[in-house]
ZAVEXDO-529203 format. One record per atom (N, C-alpha, C): x, y, z; residue in three letters. Coordinates in steps of 0.05 Angstrom, whole numbers, plus 5000, padded with zeros to 4 digits. Example, Ala and Ser with C-alpha at 12.3 -4.5 7.8 and 13.67 -1.06 7.14 Angstrom:
<recs>
526448865156Ala;524649105156Ala;526449345156Ala;525749555142Ser;527349795143Ser;525850015157Ser;
</recs>
This chain:
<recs>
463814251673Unk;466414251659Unk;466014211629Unk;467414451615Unk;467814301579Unk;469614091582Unk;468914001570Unk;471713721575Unk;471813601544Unk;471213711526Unk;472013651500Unk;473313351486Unk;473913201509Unk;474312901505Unk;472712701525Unk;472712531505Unk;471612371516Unk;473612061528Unk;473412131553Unk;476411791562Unk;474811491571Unk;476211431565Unk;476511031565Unk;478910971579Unk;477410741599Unk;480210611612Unk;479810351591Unk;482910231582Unk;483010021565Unk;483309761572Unk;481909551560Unk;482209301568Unk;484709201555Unk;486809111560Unk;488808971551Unk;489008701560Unk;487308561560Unk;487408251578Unk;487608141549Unk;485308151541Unk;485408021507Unk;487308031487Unk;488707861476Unk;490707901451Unk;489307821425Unk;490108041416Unk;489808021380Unk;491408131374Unk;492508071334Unk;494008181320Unk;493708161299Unk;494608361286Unk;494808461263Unk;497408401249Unk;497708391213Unk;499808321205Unk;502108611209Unk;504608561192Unk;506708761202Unk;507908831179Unk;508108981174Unk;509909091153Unk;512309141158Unk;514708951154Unk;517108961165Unk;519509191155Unk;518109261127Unk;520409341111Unk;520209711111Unk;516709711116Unk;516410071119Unk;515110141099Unk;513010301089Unk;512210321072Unk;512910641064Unk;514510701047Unk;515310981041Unk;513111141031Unk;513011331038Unk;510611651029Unk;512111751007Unk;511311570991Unk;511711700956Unk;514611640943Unk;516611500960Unk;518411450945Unk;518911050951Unk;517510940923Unk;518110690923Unk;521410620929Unk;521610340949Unk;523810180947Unk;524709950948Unk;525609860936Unk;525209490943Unk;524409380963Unk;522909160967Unk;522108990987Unk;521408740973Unk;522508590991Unk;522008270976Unk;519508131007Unk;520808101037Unk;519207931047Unk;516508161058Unk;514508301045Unk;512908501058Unk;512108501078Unk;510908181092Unk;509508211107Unk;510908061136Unk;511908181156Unk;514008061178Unk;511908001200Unk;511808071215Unk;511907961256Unk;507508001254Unk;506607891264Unk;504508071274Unk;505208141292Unk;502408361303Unk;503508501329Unk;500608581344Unk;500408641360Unk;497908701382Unk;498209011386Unk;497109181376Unk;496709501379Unk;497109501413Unk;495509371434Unk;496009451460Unk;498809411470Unk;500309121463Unk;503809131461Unk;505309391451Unk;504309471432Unk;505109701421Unk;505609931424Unk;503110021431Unk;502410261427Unk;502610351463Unk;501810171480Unk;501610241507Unk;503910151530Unk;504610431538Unk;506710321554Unk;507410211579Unk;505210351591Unk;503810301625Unk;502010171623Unk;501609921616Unk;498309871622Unk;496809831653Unk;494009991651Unk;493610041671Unk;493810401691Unk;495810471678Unk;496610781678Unk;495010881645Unk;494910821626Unk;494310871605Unk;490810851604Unk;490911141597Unk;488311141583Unk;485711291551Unk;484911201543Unk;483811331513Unk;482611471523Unk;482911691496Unk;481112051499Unk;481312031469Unk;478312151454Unk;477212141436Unk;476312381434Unk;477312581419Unk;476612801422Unk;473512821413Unk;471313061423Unk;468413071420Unk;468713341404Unk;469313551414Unk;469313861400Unk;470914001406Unk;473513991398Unk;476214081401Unk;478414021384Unk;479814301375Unk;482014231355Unk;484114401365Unk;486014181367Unk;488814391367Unk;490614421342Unk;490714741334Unk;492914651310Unk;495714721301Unk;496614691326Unk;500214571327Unk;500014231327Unk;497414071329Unk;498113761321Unk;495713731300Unk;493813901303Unk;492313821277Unk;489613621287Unk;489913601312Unk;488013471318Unk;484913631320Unk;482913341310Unk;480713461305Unk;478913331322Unk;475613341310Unk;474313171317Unk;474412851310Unk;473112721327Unk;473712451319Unk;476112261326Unk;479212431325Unk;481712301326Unk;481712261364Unk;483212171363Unk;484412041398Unk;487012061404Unk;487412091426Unk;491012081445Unk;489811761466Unk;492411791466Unk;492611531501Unk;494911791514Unk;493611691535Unk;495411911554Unk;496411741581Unk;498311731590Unk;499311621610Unk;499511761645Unk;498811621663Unk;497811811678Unk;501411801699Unk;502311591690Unk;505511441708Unk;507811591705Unk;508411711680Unk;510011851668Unk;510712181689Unk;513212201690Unk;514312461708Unk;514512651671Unk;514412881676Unk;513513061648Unk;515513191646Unk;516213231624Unk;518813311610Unk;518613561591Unk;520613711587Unk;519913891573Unk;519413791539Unk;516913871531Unk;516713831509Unk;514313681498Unk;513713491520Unk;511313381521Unk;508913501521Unk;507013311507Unk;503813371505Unk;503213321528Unk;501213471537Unk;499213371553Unk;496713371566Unk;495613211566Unk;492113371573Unk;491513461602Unk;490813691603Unk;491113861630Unk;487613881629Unk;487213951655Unk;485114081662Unk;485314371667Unk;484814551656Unk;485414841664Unk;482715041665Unk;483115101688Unk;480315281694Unk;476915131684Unk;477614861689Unk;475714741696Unk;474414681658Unk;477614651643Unk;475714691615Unk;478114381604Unk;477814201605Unk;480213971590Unk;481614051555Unk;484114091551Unk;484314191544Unk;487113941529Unk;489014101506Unk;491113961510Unk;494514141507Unk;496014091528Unk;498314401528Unk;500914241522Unk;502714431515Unk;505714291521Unk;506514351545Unk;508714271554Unk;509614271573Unk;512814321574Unk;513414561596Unk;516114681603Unk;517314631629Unk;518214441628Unk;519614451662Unk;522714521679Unk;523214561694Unk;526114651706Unk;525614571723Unk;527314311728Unk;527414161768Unk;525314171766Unk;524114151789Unk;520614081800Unk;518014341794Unk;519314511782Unk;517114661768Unk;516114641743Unk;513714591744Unk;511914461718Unk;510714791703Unk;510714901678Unk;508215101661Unk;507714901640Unk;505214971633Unk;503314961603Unk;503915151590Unk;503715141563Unk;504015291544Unk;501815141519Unk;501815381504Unk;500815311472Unk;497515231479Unk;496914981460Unk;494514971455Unk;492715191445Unk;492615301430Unk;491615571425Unk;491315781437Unk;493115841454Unk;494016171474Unk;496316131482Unk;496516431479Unk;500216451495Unk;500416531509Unk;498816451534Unk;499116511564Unk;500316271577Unk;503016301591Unk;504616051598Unk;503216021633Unk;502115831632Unk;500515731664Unk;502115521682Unk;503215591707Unk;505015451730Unk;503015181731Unk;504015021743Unk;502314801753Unk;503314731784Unk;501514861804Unk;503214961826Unk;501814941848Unk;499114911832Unk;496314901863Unk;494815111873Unk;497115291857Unk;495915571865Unk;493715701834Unk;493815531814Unk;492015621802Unk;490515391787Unk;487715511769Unk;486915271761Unk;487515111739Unk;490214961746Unk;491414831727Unk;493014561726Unk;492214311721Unk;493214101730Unk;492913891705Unk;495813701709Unk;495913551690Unk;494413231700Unk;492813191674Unk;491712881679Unk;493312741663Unk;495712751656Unk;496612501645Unk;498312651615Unk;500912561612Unk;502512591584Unk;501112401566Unk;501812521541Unk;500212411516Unk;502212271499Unk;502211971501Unk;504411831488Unk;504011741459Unk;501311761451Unk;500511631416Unk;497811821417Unk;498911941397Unk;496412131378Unk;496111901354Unk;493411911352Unk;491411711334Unk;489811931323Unk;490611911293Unk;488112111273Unk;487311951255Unk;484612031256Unk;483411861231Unk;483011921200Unk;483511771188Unk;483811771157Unk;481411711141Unk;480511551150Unk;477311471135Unk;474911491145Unk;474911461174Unk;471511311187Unk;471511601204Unk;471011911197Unk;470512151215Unk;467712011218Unk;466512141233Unk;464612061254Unk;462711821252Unk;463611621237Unk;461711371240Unk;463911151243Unk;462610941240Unk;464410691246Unk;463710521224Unk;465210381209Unk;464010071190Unk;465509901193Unk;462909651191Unk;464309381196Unk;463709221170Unk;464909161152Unk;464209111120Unk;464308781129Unk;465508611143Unk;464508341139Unk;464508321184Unk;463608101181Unk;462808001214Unk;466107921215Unk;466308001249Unk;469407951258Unk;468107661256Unk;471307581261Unk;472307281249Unk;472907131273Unk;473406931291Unk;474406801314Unk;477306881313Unk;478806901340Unk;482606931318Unk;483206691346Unk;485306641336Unk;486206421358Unk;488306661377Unk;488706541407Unk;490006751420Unk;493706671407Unk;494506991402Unk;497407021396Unk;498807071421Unk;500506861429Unk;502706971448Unk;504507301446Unk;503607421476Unk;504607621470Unk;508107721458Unk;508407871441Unk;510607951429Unk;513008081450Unk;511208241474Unk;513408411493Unk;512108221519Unk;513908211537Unk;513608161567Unk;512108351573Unk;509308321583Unk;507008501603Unk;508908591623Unk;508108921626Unk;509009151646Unk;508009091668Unk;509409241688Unk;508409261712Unk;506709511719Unk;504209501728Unk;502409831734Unk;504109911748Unk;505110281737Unk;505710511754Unk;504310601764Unk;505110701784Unk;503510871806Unk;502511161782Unk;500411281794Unk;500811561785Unk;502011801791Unk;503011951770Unk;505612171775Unk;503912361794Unk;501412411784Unk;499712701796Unk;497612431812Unk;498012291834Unk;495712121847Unk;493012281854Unk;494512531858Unk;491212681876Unk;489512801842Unk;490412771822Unk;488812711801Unk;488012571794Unk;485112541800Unk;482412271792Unk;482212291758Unk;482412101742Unk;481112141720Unk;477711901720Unk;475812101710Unk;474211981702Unk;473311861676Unk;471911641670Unk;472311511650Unk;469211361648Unk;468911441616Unk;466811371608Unk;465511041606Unk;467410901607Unk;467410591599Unk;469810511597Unk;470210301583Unk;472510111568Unk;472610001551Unk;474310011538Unk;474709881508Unk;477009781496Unk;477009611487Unk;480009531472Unk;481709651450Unk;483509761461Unk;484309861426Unk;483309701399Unk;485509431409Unk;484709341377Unk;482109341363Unk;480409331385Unk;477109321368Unk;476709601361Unk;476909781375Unk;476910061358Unk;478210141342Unk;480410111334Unk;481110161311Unk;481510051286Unk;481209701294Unk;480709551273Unk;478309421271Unk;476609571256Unk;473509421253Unk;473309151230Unk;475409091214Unk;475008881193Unk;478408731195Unk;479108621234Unk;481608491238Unk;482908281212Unk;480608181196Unk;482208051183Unk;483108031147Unk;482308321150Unk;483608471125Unk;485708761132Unk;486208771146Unk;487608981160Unk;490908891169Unk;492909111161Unk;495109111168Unk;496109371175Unk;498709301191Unk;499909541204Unk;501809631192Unk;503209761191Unk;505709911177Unk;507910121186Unk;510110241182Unk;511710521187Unk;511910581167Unk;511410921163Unk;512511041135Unk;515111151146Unk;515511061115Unk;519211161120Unk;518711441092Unk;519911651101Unk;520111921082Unk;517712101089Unk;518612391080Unk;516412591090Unk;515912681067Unk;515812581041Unk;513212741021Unk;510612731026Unk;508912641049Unk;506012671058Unk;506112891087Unk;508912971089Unk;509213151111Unk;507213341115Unk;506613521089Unk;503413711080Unk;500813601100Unk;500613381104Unk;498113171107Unk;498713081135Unk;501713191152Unk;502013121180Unk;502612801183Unk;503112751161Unk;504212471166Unk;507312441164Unk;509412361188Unk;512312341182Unk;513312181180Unk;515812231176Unk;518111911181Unk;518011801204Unk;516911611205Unk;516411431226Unk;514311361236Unk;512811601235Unk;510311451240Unk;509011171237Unk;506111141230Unk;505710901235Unk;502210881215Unk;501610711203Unk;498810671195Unk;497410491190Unk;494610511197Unk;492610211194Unk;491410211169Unk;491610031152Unk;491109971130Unk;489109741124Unk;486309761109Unk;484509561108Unk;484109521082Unk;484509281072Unk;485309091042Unk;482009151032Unk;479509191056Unk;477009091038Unk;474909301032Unk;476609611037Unk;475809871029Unk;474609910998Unk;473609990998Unk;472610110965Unk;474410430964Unk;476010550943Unk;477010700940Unk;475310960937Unk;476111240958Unk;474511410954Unk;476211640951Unk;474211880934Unk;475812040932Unk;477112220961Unk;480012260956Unk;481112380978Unk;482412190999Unk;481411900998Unk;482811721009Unk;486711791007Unk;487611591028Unk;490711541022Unk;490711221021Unk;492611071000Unk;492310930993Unk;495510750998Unk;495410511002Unk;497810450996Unk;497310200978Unk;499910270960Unk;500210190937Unk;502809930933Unk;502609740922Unk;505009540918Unk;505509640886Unk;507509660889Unk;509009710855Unk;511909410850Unk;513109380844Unk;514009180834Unk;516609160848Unk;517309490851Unk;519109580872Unk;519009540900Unk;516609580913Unk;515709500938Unk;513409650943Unk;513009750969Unk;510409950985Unk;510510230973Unk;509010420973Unk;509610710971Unk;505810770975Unk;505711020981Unk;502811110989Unk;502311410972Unk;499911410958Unk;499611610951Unk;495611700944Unk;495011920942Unk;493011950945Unk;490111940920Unk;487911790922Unk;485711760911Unk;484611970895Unk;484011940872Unk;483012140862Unk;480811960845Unk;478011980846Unk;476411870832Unk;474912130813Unk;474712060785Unk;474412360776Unk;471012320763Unk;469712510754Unk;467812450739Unk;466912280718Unk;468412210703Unk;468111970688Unk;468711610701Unk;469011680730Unk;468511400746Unk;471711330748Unk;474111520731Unk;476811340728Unk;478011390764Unk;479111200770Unk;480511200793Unk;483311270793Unk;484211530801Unk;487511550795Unk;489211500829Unk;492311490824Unk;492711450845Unk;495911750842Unk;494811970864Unk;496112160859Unk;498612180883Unk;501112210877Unk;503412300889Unk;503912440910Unk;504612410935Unk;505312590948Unk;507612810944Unk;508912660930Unk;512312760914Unk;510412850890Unk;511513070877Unk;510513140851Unk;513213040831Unk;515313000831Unk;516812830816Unk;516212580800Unk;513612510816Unk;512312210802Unk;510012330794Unk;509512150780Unk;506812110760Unk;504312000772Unk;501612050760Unk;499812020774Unk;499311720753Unk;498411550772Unk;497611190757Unk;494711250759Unk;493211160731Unk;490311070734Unk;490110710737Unk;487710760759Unk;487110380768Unk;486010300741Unk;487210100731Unk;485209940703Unk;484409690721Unk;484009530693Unk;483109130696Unk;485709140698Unk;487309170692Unk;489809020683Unk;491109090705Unk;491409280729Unk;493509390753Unk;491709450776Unk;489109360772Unk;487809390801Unk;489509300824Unk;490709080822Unk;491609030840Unk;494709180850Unk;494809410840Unk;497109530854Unk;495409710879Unk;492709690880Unk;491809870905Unk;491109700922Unk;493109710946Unk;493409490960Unk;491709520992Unk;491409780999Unk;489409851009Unk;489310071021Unk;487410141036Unk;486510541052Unk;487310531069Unk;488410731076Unk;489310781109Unk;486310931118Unk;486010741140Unk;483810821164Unk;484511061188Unk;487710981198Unk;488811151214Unk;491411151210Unk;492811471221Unk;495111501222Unk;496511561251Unk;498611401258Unk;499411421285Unk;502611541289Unk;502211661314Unk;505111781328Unk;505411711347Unk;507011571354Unk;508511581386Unk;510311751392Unk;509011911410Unk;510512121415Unk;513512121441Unk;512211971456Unk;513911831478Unk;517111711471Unk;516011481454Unk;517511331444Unk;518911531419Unk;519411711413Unk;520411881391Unk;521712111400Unk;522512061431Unk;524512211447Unk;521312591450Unk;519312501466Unk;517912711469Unk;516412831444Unk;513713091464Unk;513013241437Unk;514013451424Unk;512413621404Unk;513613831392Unk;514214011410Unk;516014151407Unk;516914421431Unk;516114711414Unk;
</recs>
């Protein structure tokens, strides 16, 4: 089998958290904010809806580009979930893992998209079956194919959880086995330096170009060194706004606009501290955002 991802069943027993950004951090258009930093929160509270039905896929050598996904980035895919029109999802088809949308009427399921436009039944009668809807696409912003850990994790004391723990669903497709490489915790994969790291929502689509929208979501680490091509979020006096790294030949660090209406800031001594830190990853919940693209 190509199977182009690689899956993890996830440990959610452990709690950790991260700080919160209560107010949203806008993509290029500053707006007031006075208290920045609100709730922590636990990415597995978050991000997962079924625990126990839920599991990570990391893509290995596969891109789809109706989401842009590449190497490196990851989905969680839910195996509990009944499939809706509209939804992602990672199918097995002709023995190759793959990722399709999904069209349904009453109890008949097709695939579509993923790079062909041949629409495939899911019926038994051919080779085509769903392992699970895809509820959070995870792309990465900084760490493509390596990982860094810039200081040793820290002890954290346990945080009471934020949501009441789910109950495991059954699986929608049961006579679909998923196999799985290991286990891992979200929070430790995506946050390698927990205690310089915060979470966030962008509010506005001037980084829309870059697949980042209104609403989404991003991890941000305070103890990054700025590089070129980075995305950056920035505190201005006004509040949050994010815009992109430009380090030029003469060593100056600028910080460039997603909106071209604004002006590009160079980092001095005197305003270092408006670069407040890099986004590592950018997230969607697709579930929770009424389904995927159609």
């Amino acid at each position: 089998m190509n199977s182009h991802f690689d899956i993890y069943g996830l440990v959610t027993s452990k709690v950790s958290s991260v700080p919160y950004v209560s107010e949203g951090i806008p993509a290029g258009f500053p707006s007031p904010a006075t208290d920045y930093i609100g709730d922590r929160i636990d990415l597995n509270e978050v991000l997962i809806l079924n625990p126990g039905a839920t599991y990570y896929a990391r893509v290995r050598d596969y891109y789809m580009v109706e989401e842009e996904l590449e190497q490196g980035d990851s989905i969680l895919f839910d195996t509990s979930l009944a499939p809706r029109s509209g939804d992602l999802a990672l199918c097995e088809v002709c023995g190759e893992r793959v990722l399709k949308y999904v069209r349904r009427k009453g109890r008949e399921v097709w695939l579509h998209g993923g790079g062909t436009d041949e629409t495939l039944p899911v019926d038994g009668d051919t080779e085509a079956r769903v392992l699970g809807i895809v509820t959070v696409v995870i792309k990465v912003r900084r760490f493509k194919k390596r990982r860094t850990r810039l200081i040793e994790r820290l002890p954290q004391k346990e945080q009471p959880a934020l949501f009441e723990r789910r109950a495991i669903k059954a699986s929608y497709f049961p006579e679909n086995y998923v196999p799985v490489e290991g286990l891992l915790d979200l929070n430790e994969e995506l946050i390698p330096n927990p205690v310089s790291t915060f979470f966030g929502r962008v509010k506005g689509i001037s980084l829309i170009d870059d697949d980042i929208e209104d609403s989404d979501s991003v991890i941000v680490d305070r103890m990054l060194e700025p590089r070129w091509g980075d995305l950056a979020v920035c505190v201005t006096p006004d509040g949050f706004t994010m815009k992109y790294v430009e380090v030029r030949d003469n060593g100056e660090v600028w910080l460039m606009p997603g909106n071209k209406d604004f002006a590009p800031l160079r980092i001095t001594d005197d305003n270092e501290r408006l670069l407040w830190g890099i986004v590592t990853h950018s997230i969607r919940q697709l579930r929770v955002k009424k389904g995927g693209k159609k």
